[in-house]
FIPAVO-394719 format. One line per 3 residues: number of its first residue (from 0); for each residue x, y, z of C-alpha. Coordinates in Angstrom, 2 decimals, padded with zeros to 5 digits. Example, Ala and Ser with C-alpha at 12.3 -4.5 7.8 and 13.67 -1.06 7.14 Angstrom:
! residues 2
0> 012.30:-004.50:007.80 ~ 013.67:-001.06:007.14
END
This chain:
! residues 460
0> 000.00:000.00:000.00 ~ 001.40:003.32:-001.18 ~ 001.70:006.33:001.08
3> -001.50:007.71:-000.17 ~ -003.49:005.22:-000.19 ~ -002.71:004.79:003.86
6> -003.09:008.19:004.62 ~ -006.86:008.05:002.07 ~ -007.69:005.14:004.40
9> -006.95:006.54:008.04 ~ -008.44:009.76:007.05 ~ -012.12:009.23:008.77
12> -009.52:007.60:012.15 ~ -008.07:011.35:011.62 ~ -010.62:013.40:011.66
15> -012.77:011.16:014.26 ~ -009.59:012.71:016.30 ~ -009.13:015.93:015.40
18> -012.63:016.56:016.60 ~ -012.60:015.10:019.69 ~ -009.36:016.95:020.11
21> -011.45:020.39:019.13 ~ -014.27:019.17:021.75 ~ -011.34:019.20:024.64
24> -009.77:022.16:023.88 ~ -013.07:024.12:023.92 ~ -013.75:022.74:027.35
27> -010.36:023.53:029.19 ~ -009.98:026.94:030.45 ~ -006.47:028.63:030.32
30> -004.12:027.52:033.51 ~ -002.71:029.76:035.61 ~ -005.88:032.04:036.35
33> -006.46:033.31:039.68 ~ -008.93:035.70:042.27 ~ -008.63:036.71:045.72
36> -010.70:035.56:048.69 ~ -013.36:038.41:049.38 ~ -015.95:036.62:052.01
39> -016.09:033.62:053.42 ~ -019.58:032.62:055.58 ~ -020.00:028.84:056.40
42> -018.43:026.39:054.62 ~ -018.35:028.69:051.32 ~ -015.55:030.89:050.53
45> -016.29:034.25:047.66 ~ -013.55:034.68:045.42 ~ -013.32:038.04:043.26
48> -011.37:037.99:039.96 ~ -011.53:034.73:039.04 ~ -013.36:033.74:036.00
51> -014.02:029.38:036.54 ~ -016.91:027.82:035.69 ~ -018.90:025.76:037.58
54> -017.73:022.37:038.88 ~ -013.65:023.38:038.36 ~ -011.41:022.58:040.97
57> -009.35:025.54:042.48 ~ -006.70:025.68:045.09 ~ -006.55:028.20:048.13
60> -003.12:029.34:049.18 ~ -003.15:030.28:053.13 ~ -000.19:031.61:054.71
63> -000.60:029.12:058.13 ~ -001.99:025.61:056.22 ~ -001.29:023.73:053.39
66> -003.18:024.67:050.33 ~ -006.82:023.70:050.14 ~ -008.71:022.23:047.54
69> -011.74:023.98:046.59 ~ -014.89:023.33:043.98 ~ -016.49:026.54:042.33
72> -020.22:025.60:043.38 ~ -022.30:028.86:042.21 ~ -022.07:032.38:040.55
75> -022.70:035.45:042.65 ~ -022.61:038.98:040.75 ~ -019.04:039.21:040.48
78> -017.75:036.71:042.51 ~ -017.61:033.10:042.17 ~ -019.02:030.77:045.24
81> -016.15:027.88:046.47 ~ -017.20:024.81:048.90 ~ -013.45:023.33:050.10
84> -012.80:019.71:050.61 ~ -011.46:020.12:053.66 ~ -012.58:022.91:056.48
87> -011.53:027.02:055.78 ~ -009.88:027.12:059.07 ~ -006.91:029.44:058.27
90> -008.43:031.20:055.36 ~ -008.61:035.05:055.40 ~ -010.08:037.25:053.21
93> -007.37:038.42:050.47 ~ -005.71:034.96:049.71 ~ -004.65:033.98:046.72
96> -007.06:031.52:045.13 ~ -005.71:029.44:041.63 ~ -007.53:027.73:038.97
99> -006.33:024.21:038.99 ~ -008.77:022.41:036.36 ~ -011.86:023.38:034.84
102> -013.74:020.27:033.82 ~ -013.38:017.27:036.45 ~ -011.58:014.24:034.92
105> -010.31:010.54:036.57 ~ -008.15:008.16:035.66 ~ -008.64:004.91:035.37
108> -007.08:001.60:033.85 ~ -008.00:-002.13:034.19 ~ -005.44:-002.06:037.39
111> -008.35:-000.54:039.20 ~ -009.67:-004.48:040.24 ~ -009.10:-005.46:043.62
114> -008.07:-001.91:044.90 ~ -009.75:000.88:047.37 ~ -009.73:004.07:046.04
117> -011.49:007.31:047.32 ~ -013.66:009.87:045.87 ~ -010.19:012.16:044.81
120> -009.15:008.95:042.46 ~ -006.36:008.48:044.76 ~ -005.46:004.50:045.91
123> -006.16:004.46:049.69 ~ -005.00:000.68:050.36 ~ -001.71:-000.38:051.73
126> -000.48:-001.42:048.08 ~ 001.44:000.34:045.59 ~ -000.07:003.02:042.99
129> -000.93:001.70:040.02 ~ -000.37:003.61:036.52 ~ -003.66:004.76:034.89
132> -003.34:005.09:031.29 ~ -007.03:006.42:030.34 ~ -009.09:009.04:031.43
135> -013.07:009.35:031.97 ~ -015.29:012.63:032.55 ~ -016.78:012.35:035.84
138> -020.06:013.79:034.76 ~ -021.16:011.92:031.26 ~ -024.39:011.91:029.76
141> -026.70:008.82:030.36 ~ -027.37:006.33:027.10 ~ -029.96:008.07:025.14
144> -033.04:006.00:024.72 ~ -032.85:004.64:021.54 ~ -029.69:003.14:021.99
147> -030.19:000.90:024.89 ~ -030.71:-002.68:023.54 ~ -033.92:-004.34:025.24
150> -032.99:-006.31:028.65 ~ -032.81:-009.55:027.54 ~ -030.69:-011.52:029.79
153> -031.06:-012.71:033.17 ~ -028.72:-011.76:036.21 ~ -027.76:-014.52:038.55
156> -027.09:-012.93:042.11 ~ -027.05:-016.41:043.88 ~ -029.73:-015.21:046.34
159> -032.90:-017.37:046.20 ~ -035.19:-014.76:047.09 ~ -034.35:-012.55:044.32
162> -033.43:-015.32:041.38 ~ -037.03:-016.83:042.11 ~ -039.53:-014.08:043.09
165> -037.64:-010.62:041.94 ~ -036.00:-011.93:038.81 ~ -033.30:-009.14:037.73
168> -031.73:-008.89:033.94 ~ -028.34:-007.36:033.31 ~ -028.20:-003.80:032.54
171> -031.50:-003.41:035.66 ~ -031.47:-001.09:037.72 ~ -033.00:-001.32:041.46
174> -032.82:-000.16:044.69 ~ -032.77:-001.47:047.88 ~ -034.56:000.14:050.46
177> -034.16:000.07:054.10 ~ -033.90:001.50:057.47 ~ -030.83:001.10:059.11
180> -029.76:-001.93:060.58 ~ -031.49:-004.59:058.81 ~ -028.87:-006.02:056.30
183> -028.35:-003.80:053.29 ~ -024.74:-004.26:053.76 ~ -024.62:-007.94:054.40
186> -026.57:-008.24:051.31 ~ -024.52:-006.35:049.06 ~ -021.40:-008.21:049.87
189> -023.58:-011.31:049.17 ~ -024.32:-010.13:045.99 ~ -020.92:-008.94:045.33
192> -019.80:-012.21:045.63 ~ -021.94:-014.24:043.88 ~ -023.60:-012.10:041.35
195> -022.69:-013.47:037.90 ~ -020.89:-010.40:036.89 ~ -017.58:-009.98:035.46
198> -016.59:-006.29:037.56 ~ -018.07:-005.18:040.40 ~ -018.12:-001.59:041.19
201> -018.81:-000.98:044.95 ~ -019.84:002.76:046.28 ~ -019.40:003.69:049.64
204> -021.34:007.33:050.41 ~ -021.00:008.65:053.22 ~ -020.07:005.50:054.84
207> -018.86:005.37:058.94 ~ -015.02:004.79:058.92 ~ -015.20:001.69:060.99
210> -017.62:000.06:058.57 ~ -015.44:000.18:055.55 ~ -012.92:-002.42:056.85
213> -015.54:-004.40:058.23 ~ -017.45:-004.43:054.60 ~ -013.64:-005.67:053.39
216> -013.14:-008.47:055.38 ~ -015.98:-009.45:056.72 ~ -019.06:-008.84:053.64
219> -016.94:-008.76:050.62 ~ -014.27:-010.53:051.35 ~ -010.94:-011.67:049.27
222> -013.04:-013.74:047.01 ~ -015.03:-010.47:045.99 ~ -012.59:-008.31:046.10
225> -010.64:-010.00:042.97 ~ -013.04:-008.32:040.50 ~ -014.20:-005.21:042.24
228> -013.30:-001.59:042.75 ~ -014.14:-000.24:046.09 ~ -014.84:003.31:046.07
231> -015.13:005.61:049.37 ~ -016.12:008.74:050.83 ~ -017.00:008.44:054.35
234> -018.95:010.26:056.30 ~ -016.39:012.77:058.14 ~ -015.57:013.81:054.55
237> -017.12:017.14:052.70 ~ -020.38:017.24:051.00 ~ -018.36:017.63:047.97
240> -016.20:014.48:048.40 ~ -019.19:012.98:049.53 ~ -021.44:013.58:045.79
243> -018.09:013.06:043.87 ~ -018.13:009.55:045.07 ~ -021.12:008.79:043.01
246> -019.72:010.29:040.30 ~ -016.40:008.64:040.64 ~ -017.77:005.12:040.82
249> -020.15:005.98:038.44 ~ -017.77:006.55:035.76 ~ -015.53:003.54:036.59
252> -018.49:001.51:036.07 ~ -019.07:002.91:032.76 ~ -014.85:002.57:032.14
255> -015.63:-001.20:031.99 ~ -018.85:-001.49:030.30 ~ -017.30:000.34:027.61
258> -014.38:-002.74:027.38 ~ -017.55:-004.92:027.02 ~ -017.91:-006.00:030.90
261> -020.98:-007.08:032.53 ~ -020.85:-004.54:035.41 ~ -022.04:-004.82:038.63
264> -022.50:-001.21:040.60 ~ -023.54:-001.08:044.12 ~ -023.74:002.13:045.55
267> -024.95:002.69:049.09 ~ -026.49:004.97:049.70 ~ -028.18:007.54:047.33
270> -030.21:008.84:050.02 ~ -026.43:010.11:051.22 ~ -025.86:011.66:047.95
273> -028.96:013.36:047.85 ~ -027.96:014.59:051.54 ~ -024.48:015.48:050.29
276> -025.81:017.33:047.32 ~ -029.12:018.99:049.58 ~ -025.67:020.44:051.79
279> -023.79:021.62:048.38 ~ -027.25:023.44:047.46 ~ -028.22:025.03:050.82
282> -024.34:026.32:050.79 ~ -024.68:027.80:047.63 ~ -028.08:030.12:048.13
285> -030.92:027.26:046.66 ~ -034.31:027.86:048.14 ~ -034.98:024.58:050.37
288> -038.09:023.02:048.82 ~ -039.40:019.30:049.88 ~ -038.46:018.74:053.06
291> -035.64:021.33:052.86 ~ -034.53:019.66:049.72 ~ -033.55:022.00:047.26
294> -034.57:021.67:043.34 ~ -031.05:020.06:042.26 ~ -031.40:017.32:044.17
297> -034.35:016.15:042.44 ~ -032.78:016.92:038.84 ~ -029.49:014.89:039.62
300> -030.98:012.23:040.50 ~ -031.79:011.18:037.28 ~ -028.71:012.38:035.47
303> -026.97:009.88:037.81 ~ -029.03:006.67:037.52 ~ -029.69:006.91:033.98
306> -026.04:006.11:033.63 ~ -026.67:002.75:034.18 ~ -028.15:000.64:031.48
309> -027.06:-001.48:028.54 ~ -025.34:-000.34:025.14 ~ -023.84:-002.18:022.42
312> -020.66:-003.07:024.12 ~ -021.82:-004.21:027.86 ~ -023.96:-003.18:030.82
315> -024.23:-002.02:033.63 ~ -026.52:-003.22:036.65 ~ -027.41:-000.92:038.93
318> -028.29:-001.90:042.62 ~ -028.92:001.59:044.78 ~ -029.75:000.88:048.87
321> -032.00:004.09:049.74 ~ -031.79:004.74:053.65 ~ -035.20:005.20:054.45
324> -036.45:008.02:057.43 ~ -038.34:005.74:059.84 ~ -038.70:003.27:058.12
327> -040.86:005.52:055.87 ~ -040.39:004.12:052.36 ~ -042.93:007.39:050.63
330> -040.57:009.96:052.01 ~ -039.28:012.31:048.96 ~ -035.96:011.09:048.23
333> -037.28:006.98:048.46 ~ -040.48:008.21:046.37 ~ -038.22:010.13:043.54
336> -035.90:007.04:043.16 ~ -038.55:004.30:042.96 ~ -040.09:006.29:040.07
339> -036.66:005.96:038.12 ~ -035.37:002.56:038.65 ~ -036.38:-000.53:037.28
342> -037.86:-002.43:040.42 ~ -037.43:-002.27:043.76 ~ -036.28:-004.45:046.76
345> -037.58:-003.83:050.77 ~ -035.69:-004.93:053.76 ~ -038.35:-005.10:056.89
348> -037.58:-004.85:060.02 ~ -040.25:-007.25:060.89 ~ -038.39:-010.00:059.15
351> -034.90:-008.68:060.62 ~ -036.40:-009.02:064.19 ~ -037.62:-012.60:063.33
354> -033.51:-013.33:062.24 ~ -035.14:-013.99:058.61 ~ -032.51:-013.05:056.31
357> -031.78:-011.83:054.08 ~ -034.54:-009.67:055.31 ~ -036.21:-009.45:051.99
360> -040.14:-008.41:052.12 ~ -041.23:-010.30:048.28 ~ -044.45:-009.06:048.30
363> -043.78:-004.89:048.88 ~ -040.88:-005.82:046.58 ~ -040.95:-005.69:042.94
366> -039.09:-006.18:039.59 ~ -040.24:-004.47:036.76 ~ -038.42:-006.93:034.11
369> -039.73:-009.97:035.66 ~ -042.35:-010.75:033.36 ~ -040.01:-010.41:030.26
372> -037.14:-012.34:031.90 ~ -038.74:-015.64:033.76 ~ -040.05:-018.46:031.89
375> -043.91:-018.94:031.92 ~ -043.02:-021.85:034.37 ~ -041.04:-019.79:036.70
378> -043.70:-016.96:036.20 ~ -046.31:-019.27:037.11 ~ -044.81:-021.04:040.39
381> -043.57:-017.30:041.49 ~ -047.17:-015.95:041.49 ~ -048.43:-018.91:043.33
384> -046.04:-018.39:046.11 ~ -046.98:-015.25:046.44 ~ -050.80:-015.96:046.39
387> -049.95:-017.63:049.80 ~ -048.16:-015.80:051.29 ~ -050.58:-012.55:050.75
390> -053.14:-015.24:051.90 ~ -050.98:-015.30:055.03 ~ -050.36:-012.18:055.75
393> -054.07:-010.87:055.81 ~ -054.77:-013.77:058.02 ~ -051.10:-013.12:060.35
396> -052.90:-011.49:063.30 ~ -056.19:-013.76:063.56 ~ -053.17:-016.70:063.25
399> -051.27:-015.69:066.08 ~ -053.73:-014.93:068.63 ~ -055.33:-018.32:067.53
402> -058.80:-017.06:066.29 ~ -058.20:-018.45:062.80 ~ -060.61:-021.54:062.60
405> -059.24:-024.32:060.22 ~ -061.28:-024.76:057.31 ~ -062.44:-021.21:056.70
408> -060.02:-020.64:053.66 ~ -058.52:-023.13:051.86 ~ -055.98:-021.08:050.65
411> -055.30:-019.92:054.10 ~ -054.84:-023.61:055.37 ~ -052.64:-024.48:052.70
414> -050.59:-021.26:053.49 ~ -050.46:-022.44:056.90 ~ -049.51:-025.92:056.37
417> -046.01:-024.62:054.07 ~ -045.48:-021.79:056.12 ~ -042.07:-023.43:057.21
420> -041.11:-024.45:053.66 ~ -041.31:-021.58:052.24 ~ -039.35:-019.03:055.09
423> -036.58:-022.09:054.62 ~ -036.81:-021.49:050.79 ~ -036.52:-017.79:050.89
426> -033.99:-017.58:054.06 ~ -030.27:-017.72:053.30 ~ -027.03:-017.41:055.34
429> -024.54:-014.93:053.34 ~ -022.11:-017.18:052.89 ~ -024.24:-019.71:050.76
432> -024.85:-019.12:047.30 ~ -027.57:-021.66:045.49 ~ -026.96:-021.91:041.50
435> -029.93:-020.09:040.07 ~ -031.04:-023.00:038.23 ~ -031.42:-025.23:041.22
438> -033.10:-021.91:042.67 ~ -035.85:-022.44:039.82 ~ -036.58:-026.06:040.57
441> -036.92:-025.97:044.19 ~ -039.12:-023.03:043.39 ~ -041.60:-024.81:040.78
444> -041.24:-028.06:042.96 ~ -042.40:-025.92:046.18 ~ -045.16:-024.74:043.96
447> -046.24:-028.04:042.99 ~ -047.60:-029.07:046.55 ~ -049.78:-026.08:046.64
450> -052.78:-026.77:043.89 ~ -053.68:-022.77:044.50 ~ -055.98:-022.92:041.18
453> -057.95:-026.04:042.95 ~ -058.20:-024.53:046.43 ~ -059.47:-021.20:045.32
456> -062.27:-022.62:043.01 ~ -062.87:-024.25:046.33 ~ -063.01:-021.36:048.37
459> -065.09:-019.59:045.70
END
């Protein structure tokens, strides 16, 4: 091949190049660009003569600190608005404030598996840095709708209550929702794993610093940890360290799905996020609206979990845990993030004080795919278990006090009578995974001693 025909042949590779090399240098603002501290009140800092956009990172030069790292969070006449990642203590009005970058960036590489990084990118484990080669924006646009293939194949998380009754594809999304205390972690490192996923992308918001090594060792574990990336930001950290964590993982996720990885992304908890980024908004002048939430809140939200999904090249499954307030599952954060996802899982507390775990309630629980992922067989034995156990449930308190005559509802006999087969089904020790295959056939065998369609032309 002569030299023109090579150079006629890489010319779309060229120009494919040259414009995303245009698209860069339109977003970076010239280095070297600084402003002086005018006002500080809270945890914001005014800077005057600095012209950053919002979301760049700047630096804050004080005479009796180190240098602090700052995020330009709002626009005030003149001035720009800064939120610091770490405290202002030491900061007077008059310092010297530089632009460091204006559009936020992280680097990532395949070396990311089996390490703990935190929400600055930076490797927080006792091992050695690894080199990066590639680099991701933190804040990329979710799929667009037309180019998300249909969900077509299943998920296998190893845990028999969801693989039976709350069937999940790959590329799902779903939250968990919970108070505290009842297993969200536990199940997440269960899931973690056993999920049949090739990377799993773990999200720690706002986390307590004790937990973190306990989710390690004692949830995830070095079996798990092999093919994940754990990201953290606990919760002594800023508000800002706090939301870029969501980002950060976020966009790791997506760095795999892109090399054509089934991804796994666990992030607990958005209801932190939307805490973290309710704290960012208050700071920089937002009205509080629901429940002193401001507007943002409720428009990031999606921008972040429509980032999950399916493309061409791989997928990513979402699972979110939303910390519920009392238990309260129709508070505004729990009620704007079950109206995005795909389906959504409960913990009760009920079932936690009973030591049924995981504590998983299947019928306020729901997955939106189900129908299109489960077999009519499966689809058929699922609903029948769930006939009895709402059959149960509305009969639970007449039950326990012993008013329930025998022989008033078939159904409700029959319930009665498997009771104890099916809380050993759908109970599970986190260190046991069950094949979901096997999970299938214990299921339609379980349904085959229940004749529901024979009892309740009985009953009727």
């Amino acid at each position: 091949m002569d030299t023109k025909e090579l150079v006629r042949c890489n010319a779309p590779y060229v120009t494919d190049r040259k414009q995303m090399w245009k698209q860069q240098l339109k977003s970076i603002i010239p280095y070297g660009l600084s402003g002086r501290i005018s006002q500080v009140v809270g945890m914001t800092a005014q800077v005057r003569g600095l012209p950053a956009p919002i979301g760049s990172l700047c630096r804050i030069n004080c005479n009796h600190r180190e240098p602090i790292d700052a995020e330009v969070i709002g626009l005030r006449d003149q001035e720009i608005i800064v939120q610091p990642y770490d405290d202002l203590t030491g900061v007077k009005r008059g310092d010297l404030v530089e632009l460091r970058q204006s559009s936020m960036k992280l680097r990532v590489g395949e070396e990311l598996l089996g390490r703990v990084i935190n929400a600055r990118g930076n490797f927080i484990d006792e091992k050695l840095p690894a080199i990066l080669p590639h680099t991701v924006s933190l804040q990329a646009p979710p799929i667009p709708p037309l180019t998300r293939p249909r969900i077509t194949e299943t998920m296998e998380t190893g845990v028999r209550a969801i693989d039976s009754l709350l069937t999940c594809g790959k590329g799902q999304r779903l939250g968990i929702f919970a108070g505290s205390g009842v297993g969200k972690s536990t199940l997440l490192g269960q899931l973690a794993k056993y999920a049949s996923a090739d990377v799993n992308v773990v999200v720690l918001v706002g986390e307590r610093g004790r937990e973190v090594r306990e989710f390690l060792e004692r949830d995830l574990g070095p079996e798990g940890m092999k093919r994940s990336v754990l990201v953290v930001a606990t919760s002594e950290e800023s508000a800002l360290l706090r939301r870029r964590c969501a980002h950060v993982g976020t966009a790791i996720a997506e760095y795999f799905r892109d090399l054509g990885k089934d991804v796994l992304l666990m992030m607990d908890s958005v209801t932190r996020y939307a805490l973290a980024q309710r704290e960012i908004g208050l700071a920089g002048g937002e009205p509080p609206a629901t429940r002193g939430f401001p507007p943002s809140v409720f428009a990031l939200l999606p921008r972040l979990l429509e980032r999950s999904g399916t493309t061409e090249k791989g997928s990513i499954t979402g699972l979110y845990t939303v910390l519920v307030e009392g238990d309260d599952t129709n508070e505004p954060i729990s009620d704007a993030v079950r109206g995005i996802l795909d389906g959504h899982i409960v913990l009760s507390r009920d079932l936690a004080h009973k030591s049924h775990w995981p504590a998983i309630d299947v019928l306020g629980s729901i997955s939106r795919l189900m129908n299109e992922l489960a077999s009519p067989e499966h689809l058929k034995a699922a609903q029948q278990l769930k006939q009895l156990m709402a059959a149960y449930r509305q009969s639970e308190d007449l039950i326990n006090i012993g008013a329930y005559q025998h022989g008033s509802s078939r159904l409700v006999d029959r319930a009665i009578q498997l009771k104890s087969h099916i809380d050993q089904f759908l109970q599970q020790t986190p260190t046991t995974h069950t094949e979901m295959t096997k999970t299938i056939q214990n299921l339609i065998q379980l349904s085959s001693q229940m004749d529901i369609n024979q009892q309740v032309a009985v009953a009727s």
